[in-house]
PyMOL commands that place a pseudoatom at each C-alpha (Angstrom):
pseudoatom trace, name=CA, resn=UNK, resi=1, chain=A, elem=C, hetatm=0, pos=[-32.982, 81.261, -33.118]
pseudoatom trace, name=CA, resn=UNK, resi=2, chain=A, elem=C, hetatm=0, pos=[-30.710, 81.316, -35.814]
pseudoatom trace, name=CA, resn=UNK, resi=3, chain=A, elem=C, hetatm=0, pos=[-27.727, 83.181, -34.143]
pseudoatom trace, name=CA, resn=UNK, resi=4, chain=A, elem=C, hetatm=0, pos=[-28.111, 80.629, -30.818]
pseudoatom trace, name=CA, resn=UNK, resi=5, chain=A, elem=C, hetatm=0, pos=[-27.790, 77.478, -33.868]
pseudoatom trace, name=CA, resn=UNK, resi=6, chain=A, elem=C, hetatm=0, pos=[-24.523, 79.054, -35.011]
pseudoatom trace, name=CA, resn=UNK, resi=7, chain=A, elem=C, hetatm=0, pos=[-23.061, 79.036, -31.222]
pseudoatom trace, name=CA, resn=UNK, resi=8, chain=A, elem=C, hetatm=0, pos=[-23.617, 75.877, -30.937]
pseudoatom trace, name=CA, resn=UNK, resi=9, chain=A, elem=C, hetatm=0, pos=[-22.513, 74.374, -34.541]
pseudoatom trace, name=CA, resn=UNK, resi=10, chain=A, elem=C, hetatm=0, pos=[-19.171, 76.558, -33.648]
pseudoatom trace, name=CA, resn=UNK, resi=11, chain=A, elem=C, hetatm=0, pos=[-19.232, 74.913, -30.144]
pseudoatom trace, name=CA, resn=UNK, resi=12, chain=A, elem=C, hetatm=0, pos=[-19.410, 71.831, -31.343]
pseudoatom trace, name=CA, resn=UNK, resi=13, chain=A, elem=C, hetatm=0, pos=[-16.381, 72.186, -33.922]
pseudoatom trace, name=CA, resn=UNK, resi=14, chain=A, elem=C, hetatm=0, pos=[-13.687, 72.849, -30.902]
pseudoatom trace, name=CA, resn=UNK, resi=15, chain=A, elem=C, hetatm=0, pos=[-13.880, 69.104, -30.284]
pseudoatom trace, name=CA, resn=UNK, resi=16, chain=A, elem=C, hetatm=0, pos=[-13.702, 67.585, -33.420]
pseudoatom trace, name=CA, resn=UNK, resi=17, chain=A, elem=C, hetatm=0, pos=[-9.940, 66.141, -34.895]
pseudoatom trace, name=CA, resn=UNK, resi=18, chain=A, elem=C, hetatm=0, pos=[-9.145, 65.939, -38.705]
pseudoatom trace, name=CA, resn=UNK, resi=19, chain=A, elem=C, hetatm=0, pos=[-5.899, 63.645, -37.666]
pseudoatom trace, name=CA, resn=UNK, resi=20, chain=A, elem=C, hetatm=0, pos=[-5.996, 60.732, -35.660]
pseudoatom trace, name=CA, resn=UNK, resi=21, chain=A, elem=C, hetatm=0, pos=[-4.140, 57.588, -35.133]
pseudoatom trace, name=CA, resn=UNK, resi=22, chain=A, elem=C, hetatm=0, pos=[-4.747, 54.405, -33.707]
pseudoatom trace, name=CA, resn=UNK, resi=23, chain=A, elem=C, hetatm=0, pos=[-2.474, 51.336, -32.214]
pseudoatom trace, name=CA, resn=UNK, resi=24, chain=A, elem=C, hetatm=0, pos=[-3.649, 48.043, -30.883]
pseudoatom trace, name=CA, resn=UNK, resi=25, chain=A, elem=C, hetatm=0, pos=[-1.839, 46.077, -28.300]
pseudoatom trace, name=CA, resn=UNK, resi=26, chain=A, elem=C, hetatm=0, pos=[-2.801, 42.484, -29.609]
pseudoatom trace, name=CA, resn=UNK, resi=27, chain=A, elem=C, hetatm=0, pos=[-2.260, 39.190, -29.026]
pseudoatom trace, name=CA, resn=UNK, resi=28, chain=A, elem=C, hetatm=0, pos=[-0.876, 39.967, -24.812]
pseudoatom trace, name=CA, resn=UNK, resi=29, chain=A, elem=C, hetatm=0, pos=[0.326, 36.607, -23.603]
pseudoatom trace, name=CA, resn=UNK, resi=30, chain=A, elem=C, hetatm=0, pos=[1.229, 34.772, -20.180]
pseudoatom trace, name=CA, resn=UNK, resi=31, chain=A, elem=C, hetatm=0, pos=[3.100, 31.786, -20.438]
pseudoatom trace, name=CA, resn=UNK, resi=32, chain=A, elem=C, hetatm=0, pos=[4.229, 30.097, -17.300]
pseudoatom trace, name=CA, resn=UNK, resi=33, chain=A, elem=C, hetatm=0, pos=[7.552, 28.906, -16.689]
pseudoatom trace, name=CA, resn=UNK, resi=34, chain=A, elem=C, hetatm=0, pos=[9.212, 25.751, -16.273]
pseudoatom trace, name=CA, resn=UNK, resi=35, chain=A, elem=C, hetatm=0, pos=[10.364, 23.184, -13.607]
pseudoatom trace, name=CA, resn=UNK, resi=36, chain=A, elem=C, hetatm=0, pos=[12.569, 20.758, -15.019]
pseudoatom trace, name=CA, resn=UNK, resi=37, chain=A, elem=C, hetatm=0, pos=[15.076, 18.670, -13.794]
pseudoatom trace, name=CA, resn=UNK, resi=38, chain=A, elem=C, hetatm=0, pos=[17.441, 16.196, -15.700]
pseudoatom trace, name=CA, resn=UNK, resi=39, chain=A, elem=C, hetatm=0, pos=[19.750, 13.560, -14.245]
pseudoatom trace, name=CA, resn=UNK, resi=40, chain=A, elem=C, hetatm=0, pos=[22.082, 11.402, -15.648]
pseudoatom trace, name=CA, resn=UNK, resi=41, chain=A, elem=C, hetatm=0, pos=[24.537, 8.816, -15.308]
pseudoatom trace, name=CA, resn=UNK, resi=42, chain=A, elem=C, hetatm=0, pos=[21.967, 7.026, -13.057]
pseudoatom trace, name=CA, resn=UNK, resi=43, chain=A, elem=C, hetatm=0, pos=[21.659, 4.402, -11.610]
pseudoatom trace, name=CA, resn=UNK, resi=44, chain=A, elem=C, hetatm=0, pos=[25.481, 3.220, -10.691]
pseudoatom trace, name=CA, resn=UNK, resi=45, chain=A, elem=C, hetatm=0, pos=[26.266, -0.252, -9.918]
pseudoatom trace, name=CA, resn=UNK, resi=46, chain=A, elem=C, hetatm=0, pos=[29.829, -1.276, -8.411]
pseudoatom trace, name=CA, resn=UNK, resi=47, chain=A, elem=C, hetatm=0, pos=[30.586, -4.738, -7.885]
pseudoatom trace, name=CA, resn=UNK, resi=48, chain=A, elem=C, hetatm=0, pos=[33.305, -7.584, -6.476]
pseudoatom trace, name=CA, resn=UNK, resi=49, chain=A, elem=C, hetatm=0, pos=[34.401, -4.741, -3.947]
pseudoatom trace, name=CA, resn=UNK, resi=50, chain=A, elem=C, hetatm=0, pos=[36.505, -6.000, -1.143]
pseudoatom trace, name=CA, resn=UNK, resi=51, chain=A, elem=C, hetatm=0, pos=[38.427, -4.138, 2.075]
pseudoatom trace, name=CA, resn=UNK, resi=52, chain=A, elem=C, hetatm=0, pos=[40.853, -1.475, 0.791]
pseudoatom trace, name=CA, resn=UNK, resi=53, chain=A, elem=C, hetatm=0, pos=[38.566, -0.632, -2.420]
pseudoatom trace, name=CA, resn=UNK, resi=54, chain=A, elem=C, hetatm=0, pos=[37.140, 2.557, -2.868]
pseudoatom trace, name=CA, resn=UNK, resi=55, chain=A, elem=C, hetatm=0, pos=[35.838, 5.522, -5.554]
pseudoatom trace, name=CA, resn=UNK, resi=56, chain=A, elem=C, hetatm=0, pos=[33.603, 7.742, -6.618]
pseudoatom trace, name=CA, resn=UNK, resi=57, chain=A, elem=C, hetatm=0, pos=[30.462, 7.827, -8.778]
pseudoatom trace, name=CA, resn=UNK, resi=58, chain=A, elem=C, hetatm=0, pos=[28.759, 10.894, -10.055]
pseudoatom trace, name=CA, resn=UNK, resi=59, chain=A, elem=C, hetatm=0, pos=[25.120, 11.620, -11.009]
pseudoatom trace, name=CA, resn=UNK, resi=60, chain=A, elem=C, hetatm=0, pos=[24.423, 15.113, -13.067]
pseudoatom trace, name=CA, resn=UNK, resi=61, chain=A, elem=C, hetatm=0, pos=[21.650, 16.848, -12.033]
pseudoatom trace, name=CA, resn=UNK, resi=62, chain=A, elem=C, hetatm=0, pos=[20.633, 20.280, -13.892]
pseudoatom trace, name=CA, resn=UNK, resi=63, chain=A, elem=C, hetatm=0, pos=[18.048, 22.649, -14.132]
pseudoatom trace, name=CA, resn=UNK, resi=64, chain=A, elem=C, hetatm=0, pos=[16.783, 22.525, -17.811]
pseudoatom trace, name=CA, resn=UNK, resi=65, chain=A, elem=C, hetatm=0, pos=[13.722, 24.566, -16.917]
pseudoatom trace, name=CA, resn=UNK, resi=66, chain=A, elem=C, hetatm=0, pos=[13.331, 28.195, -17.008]
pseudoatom trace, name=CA, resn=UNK, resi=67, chain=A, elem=C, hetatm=0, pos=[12.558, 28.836, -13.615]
pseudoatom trace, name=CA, resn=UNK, resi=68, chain=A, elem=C, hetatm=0, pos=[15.087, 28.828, -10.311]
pseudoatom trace, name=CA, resn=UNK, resi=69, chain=A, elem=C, hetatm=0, pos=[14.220, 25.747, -8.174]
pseudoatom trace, name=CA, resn=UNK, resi=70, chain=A, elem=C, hetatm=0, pos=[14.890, 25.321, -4.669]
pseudoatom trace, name=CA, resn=UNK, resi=71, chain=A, elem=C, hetatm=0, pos=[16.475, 21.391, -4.547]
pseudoatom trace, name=CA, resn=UNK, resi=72, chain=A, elem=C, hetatm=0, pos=[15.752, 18.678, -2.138]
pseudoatom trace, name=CA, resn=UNK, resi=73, chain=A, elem=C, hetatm=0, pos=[17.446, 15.551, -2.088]
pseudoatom trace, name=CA, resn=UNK, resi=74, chain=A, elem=C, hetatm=0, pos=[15.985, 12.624, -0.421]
pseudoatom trace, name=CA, resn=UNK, resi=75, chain=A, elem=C, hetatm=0, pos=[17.711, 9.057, 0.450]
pseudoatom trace, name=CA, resn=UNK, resi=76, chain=A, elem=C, hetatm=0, pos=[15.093, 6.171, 0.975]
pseudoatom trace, name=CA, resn=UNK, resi=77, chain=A, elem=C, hetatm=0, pos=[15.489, 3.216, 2.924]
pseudoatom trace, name=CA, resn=UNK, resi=78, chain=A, elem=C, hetatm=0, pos=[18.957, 1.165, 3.348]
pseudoatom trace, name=CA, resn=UNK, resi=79, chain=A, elem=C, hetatm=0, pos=[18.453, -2.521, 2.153]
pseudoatom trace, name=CA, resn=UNK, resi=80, chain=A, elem=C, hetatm=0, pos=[20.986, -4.368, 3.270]
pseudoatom trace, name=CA, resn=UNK, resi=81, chain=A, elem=C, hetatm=0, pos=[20.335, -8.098, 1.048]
pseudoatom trace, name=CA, resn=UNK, resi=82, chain=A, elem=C, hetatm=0, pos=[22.593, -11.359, 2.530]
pseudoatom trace, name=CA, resn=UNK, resi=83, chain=A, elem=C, hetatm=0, pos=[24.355, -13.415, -0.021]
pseudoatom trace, name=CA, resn=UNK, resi=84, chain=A, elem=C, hetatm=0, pos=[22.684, -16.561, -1.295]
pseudoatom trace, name=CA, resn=UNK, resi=85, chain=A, elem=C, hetatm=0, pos=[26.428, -18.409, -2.675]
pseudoatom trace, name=CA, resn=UNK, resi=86, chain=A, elem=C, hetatm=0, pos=[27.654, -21.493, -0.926]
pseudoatom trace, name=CA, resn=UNK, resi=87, chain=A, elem=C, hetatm=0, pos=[30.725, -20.468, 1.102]
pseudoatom trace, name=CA, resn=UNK, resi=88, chain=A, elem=C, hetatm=0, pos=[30.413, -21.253, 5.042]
pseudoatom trace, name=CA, resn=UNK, resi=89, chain=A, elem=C, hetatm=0, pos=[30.124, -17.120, 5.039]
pseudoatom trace, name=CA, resn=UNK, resi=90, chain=A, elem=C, hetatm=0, pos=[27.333, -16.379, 2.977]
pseudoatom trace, name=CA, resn=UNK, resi=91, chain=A, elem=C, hetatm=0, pos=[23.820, -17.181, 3.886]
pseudoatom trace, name=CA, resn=UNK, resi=92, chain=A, elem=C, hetatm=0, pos=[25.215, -16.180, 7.047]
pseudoatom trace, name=CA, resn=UNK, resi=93, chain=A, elem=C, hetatm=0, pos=[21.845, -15.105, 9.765]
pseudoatom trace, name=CA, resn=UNK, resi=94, chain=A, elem=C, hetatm=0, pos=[23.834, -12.156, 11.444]
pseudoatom trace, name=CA, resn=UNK, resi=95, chain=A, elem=C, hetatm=0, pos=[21.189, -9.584, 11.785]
pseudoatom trace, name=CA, resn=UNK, resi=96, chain=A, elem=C, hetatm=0, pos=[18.336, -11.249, 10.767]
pseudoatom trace, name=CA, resn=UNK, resi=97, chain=A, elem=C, hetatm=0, pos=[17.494, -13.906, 8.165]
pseudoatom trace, name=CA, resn=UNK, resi=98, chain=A, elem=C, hetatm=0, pos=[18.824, -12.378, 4.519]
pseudoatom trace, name=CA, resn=UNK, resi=99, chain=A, elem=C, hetatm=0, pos=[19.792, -9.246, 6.129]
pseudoatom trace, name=CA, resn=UNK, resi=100, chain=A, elem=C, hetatm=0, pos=[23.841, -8.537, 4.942]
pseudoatom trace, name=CA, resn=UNK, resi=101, chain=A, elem=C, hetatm=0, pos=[26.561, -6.884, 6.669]
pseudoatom trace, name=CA, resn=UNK, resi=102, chain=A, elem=C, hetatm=0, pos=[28.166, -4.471, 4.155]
pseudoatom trace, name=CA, resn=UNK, resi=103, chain=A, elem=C, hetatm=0, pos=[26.072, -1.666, 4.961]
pseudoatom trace, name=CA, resn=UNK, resi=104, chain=A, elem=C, hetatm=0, pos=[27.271, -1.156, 8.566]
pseudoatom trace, name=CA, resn=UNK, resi=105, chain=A, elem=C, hetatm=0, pos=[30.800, -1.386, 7.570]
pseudoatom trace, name=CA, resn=UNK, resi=106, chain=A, elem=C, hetatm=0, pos=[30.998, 0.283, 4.175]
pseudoatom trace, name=CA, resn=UNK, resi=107, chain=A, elem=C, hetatm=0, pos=[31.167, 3.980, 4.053]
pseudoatom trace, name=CA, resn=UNK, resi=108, chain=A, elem=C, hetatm=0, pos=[30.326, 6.711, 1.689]
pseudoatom trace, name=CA, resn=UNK, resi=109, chain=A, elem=C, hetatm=0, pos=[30.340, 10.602, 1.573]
pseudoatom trace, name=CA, resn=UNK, resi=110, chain=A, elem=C, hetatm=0, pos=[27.707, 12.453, -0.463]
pseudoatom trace, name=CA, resn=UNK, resi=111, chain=A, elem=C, hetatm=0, pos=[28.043, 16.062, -2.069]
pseudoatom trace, name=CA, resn=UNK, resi=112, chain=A, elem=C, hetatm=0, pos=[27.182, 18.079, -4.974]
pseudoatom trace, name=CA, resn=UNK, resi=113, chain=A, elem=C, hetatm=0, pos=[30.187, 19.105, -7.106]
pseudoatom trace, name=CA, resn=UNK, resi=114, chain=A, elem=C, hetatm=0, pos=[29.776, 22.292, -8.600]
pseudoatom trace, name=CA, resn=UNK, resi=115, chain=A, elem=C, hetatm=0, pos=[32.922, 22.608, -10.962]
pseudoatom trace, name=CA, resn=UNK, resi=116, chain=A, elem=C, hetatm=0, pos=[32.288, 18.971, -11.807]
pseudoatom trace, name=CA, resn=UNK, resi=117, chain=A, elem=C, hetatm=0, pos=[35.987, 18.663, -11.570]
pseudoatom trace, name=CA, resn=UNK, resi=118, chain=A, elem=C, hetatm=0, pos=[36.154, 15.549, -9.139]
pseudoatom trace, name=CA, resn=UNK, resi=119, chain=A, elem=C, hetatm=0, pos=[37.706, 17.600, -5.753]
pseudoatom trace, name=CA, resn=UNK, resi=120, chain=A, elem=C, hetatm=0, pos=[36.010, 18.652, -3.008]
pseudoatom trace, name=CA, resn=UNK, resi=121, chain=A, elem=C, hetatm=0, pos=[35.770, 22.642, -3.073]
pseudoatom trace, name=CA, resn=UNK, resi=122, chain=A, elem=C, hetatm=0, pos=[35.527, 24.214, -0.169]
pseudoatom trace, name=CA, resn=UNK, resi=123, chain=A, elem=C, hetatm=0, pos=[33.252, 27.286, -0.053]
pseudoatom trace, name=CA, resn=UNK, resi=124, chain=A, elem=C, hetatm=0, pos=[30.963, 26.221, -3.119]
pseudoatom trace, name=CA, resn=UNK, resi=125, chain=A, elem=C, hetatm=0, pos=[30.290, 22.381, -3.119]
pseudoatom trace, name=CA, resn=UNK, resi=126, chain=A, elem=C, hetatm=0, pos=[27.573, 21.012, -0.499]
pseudoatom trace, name=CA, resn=UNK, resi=127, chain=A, elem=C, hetatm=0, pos=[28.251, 17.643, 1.856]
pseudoatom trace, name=CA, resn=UNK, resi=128, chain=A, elem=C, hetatm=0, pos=[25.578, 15.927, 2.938]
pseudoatom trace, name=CA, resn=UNK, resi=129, chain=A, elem=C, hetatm=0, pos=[25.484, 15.015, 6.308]
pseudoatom trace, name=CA, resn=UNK, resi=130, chain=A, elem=C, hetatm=0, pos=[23.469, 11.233, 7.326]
pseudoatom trace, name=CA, resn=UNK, resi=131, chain=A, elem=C, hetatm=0, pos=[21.080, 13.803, 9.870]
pseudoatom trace, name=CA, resn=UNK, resi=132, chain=A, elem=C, hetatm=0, pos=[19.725, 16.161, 7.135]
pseudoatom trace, name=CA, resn=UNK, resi=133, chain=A, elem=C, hetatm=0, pos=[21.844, 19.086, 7.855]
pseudoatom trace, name=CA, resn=UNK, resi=134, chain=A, elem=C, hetatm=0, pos=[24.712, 20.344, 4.758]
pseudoatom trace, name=CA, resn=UNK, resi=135, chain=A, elem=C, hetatm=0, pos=[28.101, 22.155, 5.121]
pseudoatom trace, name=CA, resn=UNK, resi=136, chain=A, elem=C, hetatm=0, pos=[30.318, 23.013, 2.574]
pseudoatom trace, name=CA, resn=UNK, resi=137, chain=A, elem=C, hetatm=0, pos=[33.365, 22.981, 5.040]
pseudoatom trace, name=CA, resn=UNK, resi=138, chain=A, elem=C, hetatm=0, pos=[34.829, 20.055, 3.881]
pseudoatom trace, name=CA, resn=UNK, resi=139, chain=A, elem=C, hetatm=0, pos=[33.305, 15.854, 3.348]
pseudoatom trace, name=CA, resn=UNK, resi=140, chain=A, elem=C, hetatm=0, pos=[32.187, 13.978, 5.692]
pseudoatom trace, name=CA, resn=UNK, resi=141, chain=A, elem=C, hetatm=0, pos=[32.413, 9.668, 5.805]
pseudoatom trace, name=CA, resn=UNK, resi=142, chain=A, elem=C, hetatm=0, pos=[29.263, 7.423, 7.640]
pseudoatom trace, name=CA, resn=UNK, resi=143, chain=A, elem=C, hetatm=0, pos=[28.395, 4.216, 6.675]
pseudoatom trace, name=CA, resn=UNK, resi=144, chain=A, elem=C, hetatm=0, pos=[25.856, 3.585, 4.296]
pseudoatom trace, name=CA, resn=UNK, resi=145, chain=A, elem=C, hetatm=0, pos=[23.897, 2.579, 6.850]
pseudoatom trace, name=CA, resn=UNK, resi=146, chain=A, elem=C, hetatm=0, pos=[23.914, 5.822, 8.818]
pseudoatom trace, name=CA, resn=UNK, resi=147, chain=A, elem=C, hetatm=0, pos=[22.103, 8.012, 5.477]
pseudoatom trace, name=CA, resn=UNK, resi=148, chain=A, elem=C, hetatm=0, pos=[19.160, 5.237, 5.767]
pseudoatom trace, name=CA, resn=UNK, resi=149, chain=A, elem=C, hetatm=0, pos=[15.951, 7.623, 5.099]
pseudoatom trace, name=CA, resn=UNK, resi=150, chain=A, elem=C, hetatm=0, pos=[17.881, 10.885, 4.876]
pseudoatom trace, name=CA, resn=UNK, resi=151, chain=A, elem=C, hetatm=0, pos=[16.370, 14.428, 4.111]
pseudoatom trace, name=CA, resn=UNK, resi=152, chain=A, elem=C, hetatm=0, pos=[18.128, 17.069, 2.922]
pseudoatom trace, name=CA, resn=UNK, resi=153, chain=A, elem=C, hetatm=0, pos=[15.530, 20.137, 2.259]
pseudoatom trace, name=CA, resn=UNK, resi=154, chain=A, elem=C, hetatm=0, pos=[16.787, 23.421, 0.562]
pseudoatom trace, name=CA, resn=UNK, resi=155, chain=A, elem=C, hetatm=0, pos=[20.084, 22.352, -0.249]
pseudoatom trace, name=CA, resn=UNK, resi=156, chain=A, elem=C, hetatm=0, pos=[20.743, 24.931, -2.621]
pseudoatom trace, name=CA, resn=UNK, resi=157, chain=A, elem=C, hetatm=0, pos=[18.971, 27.022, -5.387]
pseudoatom trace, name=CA, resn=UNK, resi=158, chain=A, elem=C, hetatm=0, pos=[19.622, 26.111, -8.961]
pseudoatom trace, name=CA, resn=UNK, resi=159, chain=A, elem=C, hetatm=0, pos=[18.820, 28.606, -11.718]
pseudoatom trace, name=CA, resn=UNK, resi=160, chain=A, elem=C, hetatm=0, pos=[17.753, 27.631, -15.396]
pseudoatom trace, name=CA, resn=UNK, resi=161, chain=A, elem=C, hetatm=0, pos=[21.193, 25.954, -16.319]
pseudoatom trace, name=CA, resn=UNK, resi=162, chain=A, elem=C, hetatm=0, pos=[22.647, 24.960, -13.329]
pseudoatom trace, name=CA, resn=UNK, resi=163, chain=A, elem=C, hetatm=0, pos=[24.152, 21.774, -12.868]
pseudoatom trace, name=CA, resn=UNK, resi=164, chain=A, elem=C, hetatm=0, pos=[25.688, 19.837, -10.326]
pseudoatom trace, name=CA, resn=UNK, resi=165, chain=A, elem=C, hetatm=0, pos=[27.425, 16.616, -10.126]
pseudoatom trace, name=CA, resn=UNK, resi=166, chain=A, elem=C, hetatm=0, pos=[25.909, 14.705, -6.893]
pseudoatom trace, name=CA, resn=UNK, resi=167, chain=A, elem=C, hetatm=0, pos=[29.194, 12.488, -6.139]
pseudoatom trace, name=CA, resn=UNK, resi=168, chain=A, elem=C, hetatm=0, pos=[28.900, 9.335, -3.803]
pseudoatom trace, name=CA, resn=UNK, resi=169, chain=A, elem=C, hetatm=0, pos=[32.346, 9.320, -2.943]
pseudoatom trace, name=CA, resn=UNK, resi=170, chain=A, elem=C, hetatm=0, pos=[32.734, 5.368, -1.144]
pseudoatom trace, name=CA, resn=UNK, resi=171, chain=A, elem=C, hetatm=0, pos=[35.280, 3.331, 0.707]
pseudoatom trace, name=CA, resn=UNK, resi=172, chain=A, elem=C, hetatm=0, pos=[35.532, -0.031, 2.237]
pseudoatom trace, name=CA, resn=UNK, resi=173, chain=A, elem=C, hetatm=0, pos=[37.557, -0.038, 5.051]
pseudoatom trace, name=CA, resn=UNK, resi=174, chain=A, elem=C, hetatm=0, pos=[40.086, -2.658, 6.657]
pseudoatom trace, name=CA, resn=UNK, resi=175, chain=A, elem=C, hetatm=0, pos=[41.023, -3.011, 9.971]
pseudoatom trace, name=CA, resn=UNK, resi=176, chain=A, elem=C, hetatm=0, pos=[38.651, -3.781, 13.528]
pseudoatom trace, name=CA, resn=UNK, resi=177, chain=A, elem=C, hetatm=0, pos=[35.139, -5.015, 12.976]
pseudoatom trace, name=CA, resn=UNK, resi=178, chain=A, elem=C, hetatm=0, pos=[36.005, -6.137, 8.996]
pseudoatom trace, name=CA, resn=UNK, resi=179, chain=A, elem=C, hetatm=0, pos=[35.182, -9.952, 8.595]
pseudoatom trace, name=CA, resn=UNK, resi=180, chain=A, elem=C, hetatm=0, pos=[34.129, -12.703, 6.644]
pseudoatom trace, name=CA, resn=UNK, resi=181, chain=A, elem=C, hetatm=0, pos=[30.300, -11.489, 7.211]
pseudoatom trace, name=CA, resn=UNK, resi=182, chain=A, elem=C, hetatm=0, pos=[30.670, -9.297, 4.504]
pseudoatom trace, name=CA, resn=UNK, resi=183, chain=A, elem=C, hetatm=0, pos=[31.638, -11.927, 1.743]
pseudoatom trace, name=CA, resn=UNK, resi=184, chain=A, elem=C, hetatm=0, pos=[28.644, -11.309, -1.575]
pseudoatom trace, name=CA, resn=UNK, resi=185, chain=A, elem=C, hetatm=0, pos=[26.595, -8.905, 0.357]
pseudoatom trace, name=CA, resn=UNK, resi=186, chain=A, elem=C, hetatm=0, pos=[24.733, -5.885, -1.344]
pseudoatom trace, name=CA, resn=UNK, resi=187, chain=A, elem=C, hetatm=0, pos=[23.470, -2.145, -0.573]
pseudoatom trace, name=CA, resn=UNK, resi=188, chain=A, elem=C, hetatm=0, pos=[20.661, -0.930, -2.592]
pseudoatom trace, name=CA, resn=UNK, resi=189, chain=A, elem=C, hetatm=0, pos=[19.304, 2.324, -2.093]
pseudoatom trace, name=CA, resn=UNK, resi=190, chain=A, elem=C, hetatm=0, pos=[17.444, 5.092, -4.098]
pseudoatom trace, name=CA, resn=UNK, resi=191, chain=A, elem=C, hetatm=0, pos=[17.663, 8.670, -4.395]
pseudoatom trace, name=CA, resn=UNK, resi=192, chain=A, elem=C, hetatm=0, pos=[15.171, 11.440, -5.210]
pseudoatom trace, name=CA, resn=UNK, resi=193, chain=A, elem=C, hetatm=0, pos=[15.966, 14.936, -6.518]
pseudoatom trace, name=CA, resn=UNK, resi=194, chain=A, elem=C, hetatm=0, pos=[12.834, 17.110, -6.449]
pseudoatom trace, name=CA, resn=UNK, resi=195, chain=A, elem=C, hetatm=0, pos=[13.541, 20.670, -8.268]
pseudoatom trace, name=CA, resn=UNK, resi=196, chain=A, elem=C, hetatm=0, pos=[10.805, 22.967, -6.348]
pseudoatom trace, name=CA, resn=UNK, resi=197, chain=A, elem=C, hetatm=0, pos=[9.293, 26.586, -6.777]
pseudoatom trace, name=CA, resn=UNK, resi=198, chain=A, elem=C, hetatm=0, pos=[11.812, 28.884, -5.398]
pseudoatom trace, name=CA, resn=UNK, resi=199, chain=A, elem=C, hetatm=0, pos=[9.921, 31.944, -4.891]
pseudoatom trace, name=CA, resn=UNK, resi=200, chain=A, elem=C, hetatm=0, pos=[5.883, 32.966, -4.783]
pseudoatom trace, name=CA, resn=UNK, resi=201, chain=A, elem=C, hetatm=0, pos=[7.137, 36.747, -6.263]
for i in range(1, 201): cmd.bond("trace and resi %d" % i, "trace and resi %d" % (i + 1))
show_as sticks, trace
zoom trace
């Protein structure tokens, strides 16, 4: 009995370590990212415009999140509002009882600048086209009237830091079809940027 007790005390030794060291991965941490989208420069408001005016307003939109966003651009209802002054050619019924003129007359291009410097680049900035579809061929004029409840899905991806500047490039025309009806009309409309996931990876 006593040599089969010695086996197994020196058995027992083969597994046993005098060194040993230990780490601890603490503290592990997920922390989701961020969808964030700024704009500024909004809203714009032009006024006492007449035939042979035009310009250009720009809205910055960037991605101050930490996440790439997929961004669609949405362009709600045209109101078209009459004039209420006194001239013989405001408070005019054309189209309906306080419905104006200036919308169907009245033109604008819309596209996102992506140097910011003012010029259409062909290649890299993004028209918007009144039926939902995008090119980045070259701008493109309707009137106002013709982006009425316009959807633009996927227009472009914007990584943490991206910006654009989303011009409305405008111009009211002369020539056939431009009247008195015009005279102290307005165009209101609004316009929704919505910064989405891009990917499920």
């Amino acid at each position: 009995m006593l040599i089969i007790g010695l086996v197994s005390v020196m058995a027992g030794s083969t597994t046993w370590a005098y060194f040993q060291d230990t780490e601890i991965s603490a503290d592990n941490t997920f922390t989701a990212g961020t969808l964030d989208l700024s704009l500024t420069n909004a809203p714009f408001s032009i006024g006492n415009i007449e035939p042979g005016d035009a310009g250009a307003e720009n809205q910055t939109i960037q991605n101050v999140g930490s996440l790439a966003g997929e961004l669609d651009i949405q362009l709600g209802a045209i109101a078209n509002i009459e004039s209420d002054g006194s001239t013989e050619f405001e408070n005019d019924t054309i189209g309906g009882e306080g419905i104006g003129e200036l919308g169907g007359v009245a033109e604008m291009a819309l596209w996102l600048d992506w140097a910011g410097n003012g010029i259409f680049d062909s290649g890299t900035d993004i028209t918007l086209y009144p039926n939902g579809t995008t090119t980045t061929a070259s701008t493109y004029f309707g009137t106002i009237n013709s982006y009425s409840g316009a959807d633009w899905d996927a227009v472009t991806i914007m990584d943490s830091g991206d910006d654009y500047n989303f011009t409305v490039q405008w111009d009211f025309p002369t020539g056939t079809g431009i009247d008195n009806t015009t005279q102290g009309d307005s165009v209101i409309f609004d316009v929704t940027f919505i910064l989405e996931q891009a990917d499920y990876d």
